[in-house]
C-alpha positions in Angstrom: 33.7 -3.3 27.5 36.8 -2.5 26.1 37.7 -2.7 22.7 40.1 -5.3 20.8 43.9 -5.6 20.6 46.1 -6.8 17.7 48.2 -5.7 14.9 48.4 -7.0 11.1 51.9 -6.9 8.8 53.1 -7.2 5.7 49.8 -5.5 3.8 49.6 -2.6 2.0 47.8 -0.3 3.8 45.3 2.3 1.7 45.8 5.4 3.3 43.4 8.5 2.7 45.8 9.9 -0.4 48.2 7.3 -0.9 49.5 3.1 -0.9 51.8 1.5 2.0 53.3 -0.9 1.3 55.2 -3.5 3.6 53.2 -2.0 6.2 52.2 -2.9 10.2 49.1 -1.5 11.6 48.6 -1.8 15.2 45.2 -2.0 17.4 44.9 -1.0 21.3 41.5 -0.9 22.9 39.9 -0.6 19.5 41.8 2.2 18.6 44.5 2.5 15.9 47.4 3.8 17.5 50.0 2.8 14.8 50.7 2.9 10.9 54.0 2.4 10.0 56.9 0.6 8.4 58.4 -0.5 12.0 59.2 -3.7 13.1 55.7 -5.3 13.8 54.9 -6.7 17.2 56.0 -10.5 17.8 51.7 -11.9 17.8 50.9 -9.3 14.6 48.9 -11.0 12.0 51.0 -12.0 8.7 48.4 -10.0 5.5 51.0 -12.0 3.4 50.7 -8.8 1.0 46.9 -8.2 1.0 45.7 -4.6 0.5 44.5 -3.0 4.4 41.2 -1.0 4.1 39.5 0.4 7.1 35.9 -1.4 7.4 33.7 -0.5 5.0 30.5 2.0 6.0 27.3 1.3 4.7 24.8 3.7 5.6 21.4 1.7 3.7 21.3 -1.7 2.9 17.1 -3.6 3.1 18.4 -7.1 3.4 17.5 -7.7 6.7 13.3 -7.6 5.7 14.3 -10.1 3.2 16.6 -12.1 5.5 13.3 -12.3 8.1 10.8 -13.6 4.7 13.2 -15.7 3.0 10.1 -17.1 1.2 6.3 -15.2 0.7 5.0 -17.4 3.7 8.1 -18.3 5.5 9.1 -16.3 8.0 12.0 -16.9 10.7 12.4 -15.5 14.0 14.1 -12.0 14.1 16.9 -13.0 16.3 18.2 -16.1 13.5 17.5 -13.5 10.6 19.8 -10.8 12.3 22.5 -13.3 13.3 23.1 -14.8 9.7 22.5 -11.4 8.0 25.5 -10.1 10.0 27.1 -13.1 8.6 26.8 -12.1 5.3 27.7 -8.4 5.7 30.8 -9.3 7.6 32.1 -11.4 4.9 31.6 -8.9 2.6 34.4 -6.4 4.4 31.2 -4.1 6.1 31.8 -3.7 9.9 29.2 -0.5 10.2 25.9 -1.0 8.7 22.7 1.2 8.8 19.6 -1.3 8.2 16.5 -0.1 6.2 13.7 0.0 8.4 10.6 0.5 6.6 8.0 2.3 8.4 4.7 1.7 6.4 2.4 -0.9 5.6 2.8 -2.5 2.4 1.7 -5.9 1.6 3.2 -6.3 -1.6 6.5 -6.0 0.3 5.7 -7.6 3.5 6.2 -4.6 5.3 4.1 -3.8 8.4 4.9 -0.7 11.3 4.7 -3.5 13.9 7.8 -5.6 12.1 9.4 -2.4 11.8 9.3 -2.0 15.6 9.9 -5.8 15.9 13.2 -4.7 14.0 14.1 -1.8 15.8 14.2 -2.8 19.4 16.1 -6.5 18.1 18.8 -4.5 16.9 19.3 -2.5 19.4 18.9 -5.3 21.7 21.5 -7.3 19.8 23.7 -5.0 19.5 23.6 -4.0 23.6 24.0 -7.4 24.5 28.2 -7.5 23.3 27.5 -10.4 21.0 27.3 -8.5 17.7 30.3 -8.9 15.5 29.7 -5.5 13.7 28.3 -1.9 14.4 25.0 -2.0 13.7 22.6 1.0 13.5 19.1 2.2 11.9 18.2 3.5 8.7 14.6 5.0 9.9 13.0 5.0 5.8 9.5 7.2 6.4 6.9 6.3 3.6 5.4 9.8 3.2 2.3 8.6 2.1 1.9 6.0 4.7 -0.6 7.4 7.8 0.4 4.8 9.9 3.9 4.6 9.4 4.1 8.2 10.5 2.6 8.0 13.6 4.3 4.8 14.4 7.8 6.9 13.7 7.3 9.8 15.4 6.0 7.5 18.6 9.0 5.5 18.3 11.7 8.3 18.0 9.9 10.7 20.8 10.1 7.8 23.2 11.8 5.1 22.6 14.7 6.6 19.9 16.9 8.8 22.3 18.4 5.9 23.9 18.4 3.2 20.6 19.4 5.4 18.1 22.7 4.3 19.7 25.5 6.2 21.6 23.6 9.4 21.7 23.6 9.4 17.5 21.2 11.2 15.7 18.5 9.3 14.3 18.8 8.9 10.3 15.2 9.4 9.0 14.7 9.1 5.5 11.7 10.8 3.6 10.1 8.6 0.6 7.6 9.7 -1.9 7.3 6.4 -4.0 4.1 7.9 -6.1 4.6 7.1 -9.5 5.6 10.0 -11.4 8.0 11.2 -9.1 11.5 10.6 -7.6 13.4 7.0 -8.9 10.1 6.4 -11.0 9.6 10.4 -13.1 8.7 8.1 -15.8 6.0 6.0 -15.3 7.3 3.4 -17.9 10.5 2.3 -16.0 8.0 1.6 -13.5 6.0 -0.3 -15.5 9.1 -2.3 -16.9 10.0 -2.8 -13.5 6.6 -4.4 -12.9 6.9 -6.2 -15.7 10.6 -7.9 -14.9 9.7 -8.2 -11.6 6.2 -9.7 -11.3 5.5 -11.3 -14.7 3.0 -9.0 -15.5 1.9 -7.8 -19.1 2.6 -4.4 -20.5 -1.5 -3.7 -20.2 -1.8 -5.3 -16.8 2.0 -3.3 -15.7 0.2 0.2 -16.9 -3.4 -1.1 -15.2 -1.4 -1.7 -11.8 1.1 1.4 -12.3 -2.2 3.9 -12.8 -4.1 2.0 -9.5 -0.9 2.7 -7.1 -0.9 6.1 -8.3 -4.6 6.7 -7.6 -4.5 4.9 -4.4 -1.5 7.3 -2.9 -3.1 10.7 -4.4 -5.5 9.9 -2.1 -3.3 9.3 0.4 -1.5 12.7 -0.4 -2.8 14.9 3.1 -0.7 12.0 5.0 2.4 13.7 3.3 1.8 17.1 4.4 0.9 15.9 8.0 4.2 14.1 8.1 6.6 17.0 6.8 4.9 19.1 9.6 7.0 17.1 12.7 9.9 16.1 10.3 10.6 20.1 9.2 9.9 20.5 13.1 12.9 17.3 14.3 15.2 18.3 11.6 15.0 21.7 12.7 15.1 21.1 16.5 18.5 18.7 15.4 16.6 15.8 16.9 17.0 13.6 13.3 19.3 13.8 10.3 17.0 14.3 7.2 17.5 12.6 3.8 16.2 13.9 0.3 15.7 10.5 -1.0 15.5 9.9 -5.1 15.5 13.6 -5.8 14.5 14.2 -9.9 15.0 17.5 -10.0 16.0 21.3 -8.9 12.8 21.9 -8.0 12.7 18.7 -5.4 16.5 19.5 -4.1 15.2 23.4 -3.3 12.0 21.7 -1.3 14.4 19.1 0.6 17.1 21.7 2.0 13.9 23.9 2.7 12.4 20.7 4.8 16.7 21.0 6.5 18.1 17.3 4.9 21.2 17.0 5.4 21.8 14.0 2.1 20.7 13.5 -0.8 20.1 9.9 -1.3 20.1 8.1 -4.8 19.6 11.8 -7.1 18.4 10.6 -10.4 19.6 13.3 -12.4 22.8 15.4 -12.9 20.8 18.4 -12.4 19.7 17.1 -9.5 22.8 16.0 -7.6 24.8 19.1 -9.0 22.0 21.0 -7.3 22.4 19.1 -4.6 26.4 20.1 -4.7 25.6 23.7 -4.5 23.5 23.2 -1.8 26.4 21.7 0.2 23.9 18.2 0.8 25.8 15.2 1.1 25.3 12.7 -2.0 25.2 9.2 -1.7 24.9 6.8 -4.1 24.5 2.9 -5.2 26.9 0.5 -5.3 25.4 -1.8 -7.2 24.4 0.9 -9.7 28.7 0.9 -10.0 29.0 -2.8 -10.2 26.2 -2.6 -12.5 27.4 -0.3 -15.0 24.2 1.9 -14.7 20.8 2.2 -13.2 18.5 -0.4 -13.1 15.7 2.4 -13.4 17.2 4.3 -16.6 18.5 7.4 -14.1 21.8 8.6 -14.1 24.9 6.7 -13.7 26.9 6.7 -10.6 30.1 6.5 -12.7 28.9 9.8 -14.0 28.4 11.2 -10.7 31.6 10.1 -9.7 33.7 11.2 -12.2 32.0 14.9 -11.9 32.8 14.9 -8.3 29.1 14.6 -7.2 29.2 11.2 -4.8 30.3 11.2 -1.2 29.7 7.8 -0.7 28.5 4.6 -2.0 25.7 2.5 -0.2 25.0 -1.3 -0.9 21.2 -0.8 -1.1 20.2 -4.3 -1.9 23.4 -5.9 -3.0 26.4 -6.1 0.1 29.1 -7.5 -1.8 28.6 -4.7 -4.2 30.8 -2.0 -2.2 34.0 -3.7 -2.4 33.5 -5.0 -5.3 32.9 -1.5 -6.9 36.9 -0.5 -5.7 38.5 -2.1 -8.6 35.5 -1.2 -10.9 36.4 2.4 -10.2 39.7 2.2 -10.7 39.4 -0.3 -13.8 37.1 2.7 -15.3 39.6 5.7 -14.4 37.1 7.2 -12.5 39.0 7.7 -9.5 42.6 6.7 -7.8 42.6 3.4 -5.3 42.4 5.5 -2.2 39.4 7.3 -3.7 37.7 4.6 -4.6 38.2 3.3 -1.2 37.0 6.9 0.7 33.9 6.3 -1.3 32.8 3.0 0.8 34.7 4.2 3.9 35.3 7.7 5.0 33.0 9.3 2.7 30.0 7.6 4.0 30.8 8.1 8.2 31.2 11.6 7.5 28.1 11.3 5.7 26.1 10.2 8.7 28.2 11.7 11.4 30.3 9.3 12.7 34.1 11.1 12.4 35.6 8.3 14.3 36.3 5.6 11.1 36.7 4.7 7.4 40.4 5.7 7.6 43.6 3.9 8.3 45.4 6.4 10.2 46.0 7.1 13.5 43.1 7.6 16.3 40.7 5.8 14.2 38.6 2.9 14.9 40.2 -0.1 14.4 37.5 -2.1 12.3 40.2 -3.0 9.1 39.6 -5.3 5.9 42.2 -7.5 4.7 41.0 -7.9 0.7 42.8 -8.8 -2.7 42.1 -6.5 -5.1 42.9 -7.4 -8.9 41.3 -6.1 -12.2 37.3 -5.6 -11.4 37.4 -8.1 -9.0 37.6 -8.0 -5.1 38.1 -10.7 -2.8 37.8 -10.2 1.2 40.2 -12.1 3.4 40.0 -11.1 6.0 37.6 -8.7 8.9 39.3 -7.6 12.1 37.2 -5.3 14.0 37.3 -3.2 17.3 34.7 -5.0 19.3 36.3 -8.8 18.6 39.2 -9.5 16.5 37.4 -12.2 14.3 39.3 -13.3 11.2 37.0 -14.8 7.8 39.3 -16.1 5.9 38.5 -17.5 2.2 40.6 -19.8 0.0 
């Protein structure tokens, strides 16, 4: 199937170091193969001065499990729940998304290995069948404590993942220790708030559940050292690419590039991610910890990572809206130029995860583009033209 054709003028088009303006970018077989200031071909699409952004990259987002369970007892077919969620995303300016498949069984989050499979061979299913509207690809999340979940994994990416993990990509696996006491949750007591906020629960009855988790996943703690045995042995062998997810400390960042990740997902301290730095990983970060002002955990600021120069890329995690939105944030907060802020939930992530081919207007690229307004902290999408279907959303 060959990719889409069209052009779009009069926008100013974000380049990788510098503004447009009054520019035409042009489309061939989903292919950018023009920015300029010429004369703009007679059927080009009028931005009528909107900003041009290449589509925005998101390489975690979780909202399809809660698109499937929109209430505790309700679930809807996979199929419906993929179809809206794409909805969603699109509007939002994200034409490449990575979904969080959660390989574990947890009942507190509805999560089973058989949905995750469920989820797995749906996307790739819908996204074979030419009817998807943007690129969609797999987040593989690996509960390391989780028996099941590991098996299940390493089943699915020994003989199924080669030809799903799409176009011959290598599989994103990421390795999570949720224990209380380490990674996201150090301190057992923003766990406990969390708890608290979350579930209703007392302080008492928060610490009673917080201690009971940990008890039940120290005993689960030989699962973890089974699992690192074949992910050491597929990162190695270059069969996935490994993330270090919620890294704390030095100490954690050393053990993750020993295990060969490639990211460093969500580091919760600056000693972390500046570790991480040295180490050449990749750092990625949340969007809606931007949008946010800070973490909803207590960790370190992405503002702060930003403005040291630790973040690659920003991810939406649980909140899509929240990457675009963080572009004027940045900017708003002098933390980094317009066509920084936009690397940060474009180029910055692909390169991230591999794919060399987008998140830049320019020449060669893919032609997924955003039409957005973009005033003071505030974004506004227009606009989503992507390689695989020139489909406009416009807003008012």
């Amino acid at each position: 199937m060959s990719g889409a054709s069209f052009a779009v003028r009069n926008v100013t088009a974000v380049l990788p170091d510098a503004l447009l303006e009054n520019a035409v970018v042009v489309v061939e077989d989903g292919v950018i193969v023009d920015v300029s200031q010429r004369a703009a071909p007679p059927n080009a699409v009028d931005g009528n001065g909107a900003y041009c952004l290449p589509g925005l990259v998101d390489t975690h987002n979780d909202g399809l499990e809660r698109e499937v369970m929109p209430r505790p007892s309700t679930r809807v077919p996979v199929e419906f729940a993929l179809r809206a969620f794409e909805s969603r995303i699109r509007a939002a300016g994200i034409t490449t998304l990575f979904h969080g498949i959660s390989w574990e069984n947890d009942s507190k989050w509805n999560r089973t290995v058989e949905l995750a499979k469920e989820f797995s061979l749906h996307i790739a299913e819908y996204r074979e069948s030419n009817s998807s509207l943007i690129d969609h690809r797999l987040l593989h999340r690996l509960d390391a404590r989780d028996g099941d979940g590991s098996d299940a994994l390493r089943t699915y990416l020994e003989d199924v993942g080669a030809p799903h993990d799409f176009g011959g990509d290598t599989p994103l696996v990421s390795f999570e220790d949720h224990t209380p006491g380490q990674g996201q949750y150090t301190d057992r007591s923003g766990l406990v708030r969390y708890l608290m906020g979350t579930r209703g629960l007392s302080a008492e009855q928060a610490e009673i559940e917080v201690e009971k988790n940990f008890q039940e996943r120290e005993a689960k703690k030989h699962y973890r050292t089974e699992a690192l045995g074949w992910i050491i042995d597929a990162a190695d062998r270059g069969h996935i690419r490994l993330i270090g997810h919620d890294l704390a400390t030095p100490a954690e960042v050393e053990e993750a590039t020993e295990w060969g990740a490639h990211i460093a997902e969500f580091p919760t301290t600056i000693e972390a991610a500046r570790l991480s730095r040295e180490q050449e990983l990749r750092i990625v970060c949340g969007a809606p910890n931007v949008m946010r002002g800070g973490s909803h955990s207590g960790n370190v600021g992405a503002l702060e990572l930003i403005r040291s120069g630790l973040c690659d890329g920003l991810c939406s995690d649980y909140l899509p809206y929240s990457m675009i939105e963080s572009i004027p944030i940045l900017v708003d907060e002098g933390a980094c130029s317009l066509p920084r802020a936009v690397r940060l939930v474009t180029r910055g992530p692909a390169v991230t995860v591999g794919l060399e081919d987008r998140g830049l207007v320019a020449k060669g690229m893919r032609g997924d583009l955003v039409l957005a307004r973009i005033g003071k902290r505030t974004a506004q999408v227009l606009a989503v033209l992507t390689s695989q279907a020139r489909a406009s959303l416009v807003t008012a």
